[in-house]
N, C-alpha and C positions, 0 to 999 in steps of 0.2 A: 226761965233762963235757958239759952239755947249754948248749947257746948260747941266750941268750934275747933277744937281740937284734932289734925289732921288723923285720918284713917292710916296706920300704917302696918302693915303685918309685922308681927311679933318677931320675925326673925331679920327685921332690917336692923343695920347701925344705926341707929338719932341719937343726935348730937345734943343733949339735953344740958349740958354747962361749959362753960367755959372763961377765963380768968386769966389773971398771972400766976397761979397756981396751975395751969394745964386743961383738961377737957375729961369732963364725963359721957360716955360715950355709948349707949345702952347697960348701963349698971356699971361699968369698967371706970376709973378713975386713970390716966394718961397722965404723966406731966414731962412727956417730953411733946415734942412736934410729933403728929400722926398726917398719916396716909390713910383715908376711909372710902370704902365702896359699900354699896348697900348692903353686903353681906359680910364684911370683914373689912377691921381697923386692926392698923400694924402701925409699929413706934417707927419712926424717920427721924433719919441726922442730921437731918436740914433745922440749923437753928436763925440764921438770918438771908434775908429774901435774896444777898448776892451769891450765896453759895447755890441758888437754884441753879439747875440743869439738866436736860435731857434725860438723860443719864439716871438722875436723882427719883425722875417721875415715872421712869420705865415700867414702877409696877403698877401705874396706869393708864399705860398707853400699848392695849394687846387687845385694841379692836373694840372692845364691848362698851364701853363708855364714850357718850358723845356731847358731855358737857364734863368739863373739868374746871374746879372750882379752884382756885388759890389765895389760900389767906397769908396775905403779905405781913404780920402782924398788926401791930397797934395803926398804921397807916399804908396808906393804898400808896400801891409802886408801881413802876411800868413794865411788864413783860419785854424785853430787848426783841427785837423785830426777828432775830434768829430764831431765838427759841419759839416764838410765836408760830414761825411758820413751820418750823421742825415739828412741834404739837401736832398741829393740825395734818402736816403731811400723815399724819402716824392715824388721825380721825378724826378726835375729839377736840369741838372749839373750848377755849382757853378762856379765862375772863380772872382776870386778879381786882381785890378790891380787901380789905384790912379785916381782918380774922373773923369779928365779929361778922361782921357782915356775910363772909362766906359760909359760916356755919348758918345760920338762919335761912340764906339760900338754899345750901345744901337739904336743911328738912324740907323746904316746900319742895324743889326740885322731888324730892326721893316719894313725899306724898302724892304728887302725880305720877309716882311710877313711873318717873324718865330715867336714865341710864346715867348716874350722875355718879361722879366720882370728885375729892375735895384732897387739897394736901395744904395742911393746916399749919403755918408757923404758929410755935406758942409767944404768947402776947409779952 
């Protein structure tokens, strides 16, 4: 049996569940929406994908991440073309697509040790 299970240092966040119940988060159990960076997951107030904004995501958009994940919930939504390019002016490209899916991104993303960063509406 060959284990394929991503290598990832012990002190990142992985994203190990998630539901309508919230997100477990390396050991942490979350049941609001979270904001996660490889190294720290913080609770966010963003509960539905219109109250996104600038503003909302600022605490990851301070240069070091250059993919930024967004989980729209239970369905994929469209970034409005402002905030898109407001994102980006700031660094980091932008990619929305429906929770599950971003989470799952986000470990591969974080096991190749890219600079990734996820803001997670709960489902």
């Amino acid at each position: 049996m060959v284990d394929i299970t991503p290598l990832i240092p012990g002190n990142r966040q992985v994203i190990e569940r998630y539901g309508d119940s919230g997100f477990k988060i390396s050991g942490v159990v979350w049941t609001s929406s979270v904001l996660v960076r490889p190294t720290q997951t913080l609770a966010w107030d963003v509960t539905r994908f219109a109250d996104l904004t600038e503003a909302s995501l600022a605490p990851l958009l301070d240069g070091d991440v250059e993919v930024l994940l967004i989980g729209c919930g239970a369905r994929l939504e469209m970034i409005p073309p402002k905030l898109r390019a407001a994102v980006r002016a700031r660094g980091p490209v932008i990619d929305a697509m429906d929770t599950g899916a971003a989470c799952r991104t986000y470990n591969v993303l974080l096991a190749e040790d890219r600079r990734v960063a996820a803001a997670l509406i709960g489902l």
